[in-house]
C-alpha positions as MATLAB code, in Angstrom:
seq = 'XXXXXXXXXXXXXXXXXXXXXXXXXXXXXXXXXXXXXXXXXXXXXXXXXXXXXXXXXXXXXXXXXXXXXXXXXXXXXXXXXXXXXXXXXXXXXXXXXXXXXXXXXXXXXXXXXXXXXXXXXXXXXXXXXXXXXXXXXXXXXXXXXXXXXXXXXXXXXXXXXXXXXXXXXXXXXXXXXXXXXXXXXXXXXXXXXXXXXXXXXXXXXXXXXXXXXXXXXXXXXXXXXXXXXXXXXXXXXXXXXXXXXXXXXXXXXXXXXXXXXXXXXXXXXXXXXXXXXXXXXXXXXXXXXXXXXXXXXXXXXXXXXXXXXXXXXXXXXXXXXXXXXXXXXXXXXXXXXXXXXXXXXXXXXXXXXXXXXXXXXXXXXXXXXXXXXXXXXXXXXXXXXXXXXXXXXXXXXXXXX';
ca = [
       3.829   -2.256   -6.601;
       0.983   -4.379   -5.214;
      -1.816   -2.216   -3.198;
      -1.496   -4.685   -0.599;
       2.300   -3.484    0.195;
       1.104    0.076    0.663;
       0.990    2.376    3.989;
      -0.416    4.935    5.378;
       2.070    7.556    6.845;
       1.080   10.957    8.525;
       3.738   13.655    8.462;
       4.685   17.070    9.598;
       7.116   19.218    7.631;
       8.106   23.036    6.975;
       8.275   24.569    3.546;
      10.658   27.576    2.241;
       8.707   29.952    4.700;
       9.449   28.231    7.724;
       5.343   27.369    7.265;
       4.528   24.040    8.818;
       2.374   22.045    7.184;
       0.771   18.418    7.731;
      -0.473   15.945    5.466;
      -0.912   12.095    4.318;
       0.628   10.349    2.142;
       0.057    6.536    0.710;
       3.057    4.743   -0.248;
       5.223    1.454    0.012;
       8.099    2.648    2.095;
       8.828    5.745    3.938;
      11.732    6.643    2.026;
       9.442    7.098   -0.682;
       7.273    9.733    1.408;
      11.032   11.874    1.977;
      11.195   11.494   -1.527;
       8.133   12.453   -2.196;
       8.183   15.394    0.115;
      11.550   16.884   -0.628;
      10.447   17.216   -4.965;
       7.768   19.363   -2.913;
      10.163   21.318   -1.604;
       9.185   20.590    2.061;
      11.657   20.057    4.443;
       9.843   16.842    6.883;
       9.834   16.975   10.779;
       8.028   14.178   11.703;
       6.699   11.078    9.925;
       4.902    8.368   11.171;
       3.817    4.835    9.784;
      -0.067    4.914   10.755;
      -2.184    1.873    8.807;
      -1.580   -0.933    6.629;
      -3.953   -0.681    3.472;
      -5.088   -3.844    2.793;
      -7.140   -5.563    1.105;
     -10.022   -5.678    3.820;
      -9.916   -1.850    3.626;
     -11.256   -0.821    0.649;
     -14.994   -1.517    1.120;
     -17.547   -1.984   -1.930;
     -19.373    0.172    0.222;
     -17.060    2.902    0.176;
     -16.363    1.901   -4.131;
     -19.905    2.332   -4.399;
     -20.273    5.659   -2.635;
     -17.641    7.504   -4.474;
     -18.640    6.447   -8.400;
     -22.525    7.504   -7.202;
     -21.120   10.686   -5.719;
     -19.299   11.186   -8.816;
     -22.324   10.590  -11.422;
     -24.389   13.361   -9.137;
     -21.670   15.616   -9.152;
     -21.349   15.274  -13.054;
     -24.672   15.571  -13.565;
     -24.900   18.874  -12.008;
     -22.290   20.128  -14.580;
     -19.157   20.337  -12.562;
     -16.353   19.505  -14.369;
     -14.449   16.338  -13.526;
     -11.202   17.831  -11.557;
     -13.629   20.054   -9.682;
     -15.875   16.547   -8.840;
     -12.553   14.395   -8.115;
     -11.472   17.746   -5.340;
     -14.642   18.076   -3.831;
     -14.921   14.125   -3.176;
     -11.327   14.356   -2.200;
     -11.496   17.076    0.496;
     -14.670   15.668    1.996;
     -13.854   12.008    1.958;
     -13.786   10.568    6.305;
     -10.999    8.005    5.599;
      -7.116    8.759    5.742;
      -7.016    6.397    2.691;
      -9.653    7.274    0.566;
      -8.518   10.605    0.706;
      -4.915   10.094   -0.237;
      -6.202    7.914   -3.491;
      -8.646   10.506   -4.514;
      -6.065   13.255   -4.340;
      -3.897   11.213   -6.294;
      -6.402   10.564   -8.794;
      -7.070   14.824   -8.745;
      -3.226   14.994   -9.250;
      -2.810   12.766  -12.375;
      -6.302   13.861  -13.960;
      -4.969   17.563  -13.797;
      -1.538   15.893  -15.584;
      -3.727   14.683  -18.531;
      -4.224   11.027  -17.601;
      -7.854    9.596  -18.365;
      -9.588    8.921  -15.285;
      -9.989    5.205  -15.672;
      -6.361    5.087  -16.375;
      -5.220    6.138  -12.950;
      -7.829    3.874  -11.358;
      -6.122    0.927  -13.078;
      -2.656    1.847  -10.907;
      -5.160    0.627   -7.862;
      -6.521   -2.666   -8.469;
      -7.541   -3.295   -5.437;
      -9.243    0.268   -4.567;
     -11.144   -0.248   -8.329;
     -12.014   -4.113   -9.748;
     -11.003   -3.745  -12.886;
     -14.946   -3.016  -13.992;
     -14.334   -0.022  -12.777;
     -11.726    1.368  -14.843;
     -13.949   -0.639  -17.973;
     -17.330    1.341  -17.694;
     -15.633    4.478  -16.947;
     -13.285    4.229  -19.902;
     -16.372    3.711  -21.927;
     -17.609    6.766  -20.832;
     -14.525    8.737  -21.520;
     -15.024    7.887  -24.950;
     -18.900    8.009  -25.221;
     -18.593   11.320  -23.418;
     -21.191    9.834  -21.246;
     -18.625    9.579  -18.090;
     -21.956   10.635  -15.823;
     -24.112    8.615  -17.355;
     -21.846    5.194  -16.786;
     -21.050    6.209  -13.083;
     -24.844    6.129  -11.891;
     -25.036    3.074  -14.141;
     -22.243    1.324  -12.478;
     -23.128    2.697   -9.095;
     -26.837    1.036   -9.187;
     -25.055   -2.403  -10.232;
     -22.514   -2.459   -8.001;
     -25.332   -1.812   -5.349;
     -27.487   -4.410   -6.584;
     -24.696   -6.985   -6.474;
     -23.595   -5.945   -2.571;
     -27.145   -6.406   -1.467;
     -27.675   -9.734   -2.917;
     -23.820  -10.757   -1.431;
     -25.144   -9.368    2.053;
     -28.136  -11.781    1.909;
     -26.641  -14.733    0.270;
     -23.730  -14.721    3.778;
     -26.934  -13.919    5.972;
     -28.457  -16.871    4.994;
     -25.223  -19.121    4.746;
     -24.267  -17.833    8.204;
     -27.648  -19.212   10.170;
     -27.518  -22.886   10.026;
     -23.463  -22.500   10.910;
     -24.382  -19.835   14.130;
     -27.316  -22.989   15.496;
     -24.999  -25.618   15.254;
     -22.004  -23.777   17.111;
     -24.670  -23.424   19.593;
     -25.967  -26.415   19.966;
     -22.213  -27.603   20.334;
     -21.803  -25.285   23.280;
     -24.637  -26.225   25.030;
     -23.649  -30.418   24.618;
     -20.015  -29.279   25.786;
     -21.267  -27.282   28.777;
     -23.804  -29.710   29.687;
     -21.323  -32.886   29.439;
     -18.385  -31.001   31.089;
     -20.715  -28.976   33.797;
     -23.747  -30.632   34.455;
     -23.577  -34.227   34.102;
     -20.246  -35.051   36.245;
     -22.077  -33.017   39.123;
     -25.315  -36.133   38.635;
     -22.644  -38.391   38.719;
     -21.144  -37.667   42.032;
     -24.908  -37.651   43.405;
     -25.711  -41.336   41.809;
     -22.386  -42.587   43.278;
     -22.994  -41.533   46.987;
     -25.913  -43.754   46.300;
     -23.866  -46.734   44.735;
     -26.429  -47.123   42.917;
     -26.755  -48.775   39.129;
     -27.115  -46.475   36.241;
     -28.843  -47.033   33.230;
     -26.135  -47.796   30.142;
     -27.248  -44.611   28.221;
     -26.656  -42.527   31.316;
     -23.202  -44.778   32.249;
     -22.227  -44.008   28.164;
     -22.650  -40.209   28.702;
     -21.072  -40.297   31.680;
     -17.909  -42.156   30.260;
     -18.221  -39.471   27.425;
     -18.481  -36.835   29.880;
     -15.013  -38.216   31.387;
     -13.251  -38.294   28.028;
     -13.749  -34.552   27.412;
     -12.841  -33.542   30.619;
      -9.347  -35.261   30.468;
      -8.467  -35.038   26.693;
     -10.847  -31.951   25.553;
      -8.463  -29.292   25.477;
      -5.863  -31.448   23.537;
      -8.350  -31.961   20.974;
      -9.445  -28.757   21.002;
      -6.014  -26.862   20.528;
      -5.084  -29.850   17.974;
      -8.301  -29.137   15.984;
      -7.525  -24.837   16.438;
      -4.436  -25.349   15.348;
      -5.363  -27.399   12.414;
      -8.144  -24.765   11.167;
      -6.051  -22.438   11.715;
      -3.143  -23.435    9.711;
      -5.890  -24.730    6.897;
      -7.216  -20.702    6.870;
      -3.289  -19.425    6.653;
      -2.014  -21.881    4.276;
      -4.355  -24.116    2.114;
      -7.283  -21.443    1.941;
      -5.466  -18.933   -0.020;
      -4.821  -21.541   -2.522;
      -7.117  -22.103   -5.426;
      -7.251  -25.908   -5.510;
      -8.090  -25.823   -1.800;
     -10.703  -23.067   -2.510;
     -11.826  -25.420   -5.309;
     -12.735  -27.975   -3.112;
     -14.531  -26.417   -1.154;
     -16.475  -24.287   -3.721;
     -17.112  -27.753   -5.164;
     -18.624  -29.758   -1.891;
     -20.700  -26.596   -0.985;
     -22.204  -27.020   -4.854;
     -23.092  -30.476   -3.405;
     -25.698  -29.055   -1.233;
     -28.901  -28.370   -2.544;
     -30.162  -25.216   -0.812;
     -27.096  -23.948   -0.654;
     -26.148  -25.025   -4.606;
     -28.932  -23.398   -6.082;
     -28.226  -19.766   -3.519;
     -24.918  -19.577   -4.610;
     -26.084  -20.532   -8.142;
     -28.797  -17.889   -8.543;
     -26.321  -15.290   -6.853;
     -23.522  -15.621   -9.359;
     -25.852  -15.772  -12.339;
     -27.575  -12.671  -10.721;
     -24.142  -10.755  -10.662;
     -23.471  -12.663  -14.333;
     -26.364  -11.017  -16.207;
     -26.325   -7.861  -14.341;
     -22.565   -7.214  -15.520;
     -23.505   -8.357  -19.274;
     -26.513   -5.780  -18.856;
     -23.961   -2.794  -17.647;
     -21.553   -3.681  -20.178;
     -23.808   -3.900  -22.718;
     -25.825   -0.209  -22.237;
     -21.823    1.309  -21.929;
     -21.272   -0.110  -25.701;
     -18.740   -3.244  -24.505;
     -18.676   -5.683  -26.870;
     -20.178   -8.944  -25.508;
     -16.956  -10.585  -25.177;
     -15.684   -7.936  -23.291;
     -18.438   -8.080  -21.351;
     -18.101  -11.244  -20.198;
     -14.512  -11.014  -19.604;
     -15.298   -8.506  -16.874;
     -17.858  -10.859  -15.692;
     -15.571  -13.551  -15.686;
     -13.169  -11.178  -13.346;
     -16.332  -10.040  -10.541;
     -17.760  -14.038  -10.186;
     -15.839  -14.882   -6.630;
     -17.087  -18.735   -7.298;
     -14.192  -20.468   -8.757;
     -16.582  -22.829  -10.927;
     -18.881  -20.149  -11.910;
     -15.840  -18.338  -13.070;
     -14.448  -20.937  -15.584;
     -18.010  -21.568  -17.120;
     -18.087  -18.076  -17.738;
     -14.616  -17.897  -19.259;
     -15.450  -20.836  -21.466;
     -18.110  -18.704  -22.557;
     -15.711  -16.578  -23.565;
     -13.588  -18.565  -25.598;
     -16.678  -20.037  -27.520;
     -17.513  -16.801  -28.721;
     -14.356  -15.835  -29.817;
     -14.443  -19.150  -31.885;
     -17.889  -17.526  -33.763;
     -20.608  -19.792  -31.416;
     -22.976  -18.123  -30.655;
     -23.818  -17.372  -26.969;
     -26.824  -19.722  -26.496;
     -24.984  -22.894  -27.814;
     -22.173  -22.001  -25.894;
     -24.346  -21.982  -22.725;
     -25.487  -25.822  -23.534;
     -21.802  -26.716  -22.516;
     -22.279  -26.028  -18.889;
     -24.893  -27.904  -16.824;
     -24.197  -24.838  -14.320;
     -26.543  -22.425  -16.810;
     -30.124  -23.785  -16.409;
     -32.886  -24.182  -19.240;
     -34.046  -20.871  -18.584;
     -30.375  -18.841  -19.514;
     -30.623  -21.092  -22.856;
     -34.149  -20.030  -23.630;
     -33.868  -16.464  -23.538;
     -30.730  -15.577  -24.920;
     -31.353  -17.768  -27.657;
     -34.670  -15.388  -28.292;
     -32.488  -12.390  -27.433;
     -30.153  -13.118  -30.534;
     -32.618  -14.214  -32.871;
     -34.729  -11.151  -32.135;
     -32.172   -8.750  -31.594;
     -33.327   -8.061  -28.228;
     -30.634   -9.637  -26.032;
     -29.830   -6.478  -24.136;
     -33.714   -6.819  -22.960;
     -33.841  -10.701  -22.377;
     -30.030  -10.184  -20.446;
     -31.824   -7.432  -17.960;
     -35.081   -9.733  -17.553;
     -32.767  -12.833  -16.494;
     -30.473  -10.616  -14.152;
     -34.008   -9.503  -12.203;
     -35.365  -13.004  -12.467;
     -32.023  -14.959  -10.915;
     -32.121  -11.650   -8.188;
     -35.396  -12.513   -7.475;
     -35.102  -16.164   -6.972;
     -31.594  -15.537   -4.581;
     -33.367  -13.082   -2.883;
     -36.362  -14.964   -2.039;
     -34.498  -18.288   -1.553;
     -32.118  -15.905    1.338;
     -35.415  -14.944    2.774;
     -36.965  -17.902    3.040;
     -33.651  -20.338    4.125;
     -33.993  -19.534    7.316;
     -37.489  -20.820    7.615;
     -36.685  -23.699    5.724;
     -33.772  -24.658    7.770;
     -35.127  -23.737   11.265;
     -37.477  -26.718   11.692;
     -34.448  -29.323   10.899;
     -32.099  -27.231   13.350;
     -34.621  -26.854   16.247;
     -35.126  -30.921   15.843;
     -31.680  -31.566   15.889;
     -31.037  -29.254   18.857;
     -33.944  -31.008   20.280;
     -32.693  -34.557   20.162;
     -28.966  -33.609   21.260;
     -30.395  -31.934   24.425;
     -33.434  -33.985   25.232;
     -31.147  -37.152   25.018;
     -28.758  -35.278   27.396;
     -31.722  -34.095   29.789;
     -33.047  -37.855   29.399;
     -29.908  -39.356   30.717;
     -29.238  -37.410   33.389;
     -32.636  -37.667   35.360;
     -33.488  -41.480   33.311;
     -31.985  -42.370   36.840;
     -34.047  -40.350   39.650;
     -36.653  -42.837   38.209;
     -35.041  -45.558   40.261;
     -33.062  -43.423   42.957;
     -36.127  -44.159   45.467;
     -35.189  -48.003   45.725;
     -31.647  -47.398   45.592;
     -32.124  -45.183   48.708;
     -33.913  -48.081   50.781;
];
């Protein structure tokens, strides 16, 4: 059953006593939860379909919090049942909690942790369910969590700034857009009216905007719901689908601030998953395999599984990184001194800062980079519009005599 199919239903129901009790439950269908609730021996009252869970529900955030909280409780000695209850009782969402107490449930039954998290795979990426299984067998489960929660951290910031500084250029131009639209539709037919009580003769950049202004006015909102309607059957449709995804992966790779951001973040998240793997005891391989499965960019994510299959064929990892232009000089350098030294867990950690460093900065600094073209392009859409409408005052003294 795919997480995506699942619900959240709230329910009232009496047990042998004639007690009534209330609870949440997380499941497909609600004859599942009268299932579920008469093996309890509860008699239901009331039930009531409450949320769809999602995808967009389960939050890294939220991920993040709960393996951190888990480490500190671990580390305090608690044992794990006791760690899974507390986090379970205490937990503010509906949904959370329900998982959690499931997760209490099956521990208690004798199921490794990471085990159960694998019946969720879209509560837990399967990373999750790697570095804790690792600690299940290291006996290091507390050890692993705080490990895991730091990179999981590190990763979320750096996808935070890396949409922050995507999202800027897109927010100016949508702007500037509204402010042509409102000064074409608005503004300029109201100068027209004026110039033709005059009958007087425009200039032919005013008389072009003016024509323009016309256009949208009479066949604007066609256009408009024609191009709605077209993004937003692209979004429903062709989005989901990898080839379309591809595409568009592929022309954004074209662009080079945004190439070498979107480059630096997935090489970030890369290294720092090779780095985690590697201090849990994952073999390399395996390591990059779970790599493979956290890279969101499509081409980014086949490099990486090439990777894979090179090793598995005995090359080593820095010749297999001279297959893919997408790996810079720098990747090639260092883990080639990382193997031949034996060192490659310390060269892996010192390219996972460096790449963080360089998307970081890069986020930081796009803005500024990109402000000066913006504000000149704003300025030349508006001034021309500001130019044409009052280019005509300049002769509206003859035309009035």
């Amino acid at each position: 059953m795919s997480q995506s199919d699942l619900y959240l239903y709230t329910w009232q129901a009496v047990d042998d006593s004639g007690k009534l009790l209330c609870g949440e439950s997380l499941l497909p269908r609600s004859q599942e939860v009268f299932g579920q609730l008469l093996q309890k021996g509860l008699q239901p009252i009331v039930l009531k379909k409450s949320l769809k869970m999602g995808k967009g529900y389960w939050k890294n955030k939220e991920r993040i919090a709960f393996v951190r909280q888990l480490a500190t409780l671990l580390q305090t000695g608690l044992p794990l049942t006791l760690s899974l209850e507390l986090l379970a009782s205490d937990h503010p969402l509906a949904g959370w909690r329900c998982v959690l107490a499931d997760l209490v449930k099956k521990v208690n039954e004798g199921q490794p942790l990471s085990s159960v998290m694998k019946e969720y795979p879209q509560v837990f990426p399967p990373i999750y369910a790697q570095i804790i299984s690792i600690g299940e067998l290291t006996g290091q489960l507390d050890s692993c969590c705080a490990q895991l929660a730091i990179q999981q951290e590190q990763v979320m910031q750096l996808q935070k700034r890396v949409k922050k500084a995507l999202r800027y250029p897109l927010i100016v131009m949508v702007v500037a857009l509204a402010i042509t639209l409102l000064m074409l539709t608005l503004v300029l037919p109201e100068f027209a009216k004026i110039y033709d009580s005059f009958d007087a003769q425009l200039p032919w950049f005013t008389q072009m905007l003016i024509s323009t202004s016309g256009a949208i006015v009479r066949f604007g909102p066609a256009v408009s719901l024609f191009f709605a309607l077209g993004i937003g059957l692209y979004i429903r449709y062709l989005h989901p689908q990898e080839k379309w995804r591809w595409r568009e992966q592929a022309w954004l790779l074209r662009l080079p601030l945004v190439r070498k951001l979107i480059g630096d973040g997935c090489l970030c998240q890369l290294f720092q998953t090779l780095v985690l793997t590697q201090h849990a005891g994952m073999t390399l391989s395996a390591g990059l395999e779970a790599a493979e499965i956290t890279i969101s960019n499509l081409h980014y994510r086949r490099a990486v599984g090439q990777l894979t299959q090179r090793l598995s064929q005995g090359i080593a990892l820095n010749k297999a990184l001279h297959e893919s232009v997408l790996f810079p000089a720098l990747c090639r350098q260092l883990v080639r001194i990382g193997e031949e030294s034996g060192a490659l867990d310390t060269l892996l950690e010192k390219l996972a800062h460096w790449h963080a460093e360089q998307a970081n900065e890069l986020a930081d600094n796009m803005a500024q980079k990109i402000e000066p073209l913006m504000m000149l392009f704003m300025g030349v859409i508006v001034g021309g519009l500001v130019i044409a409408m009052y280019l005509p005052i300049f002769n509206l003294g003859a035309a009035m005599t």
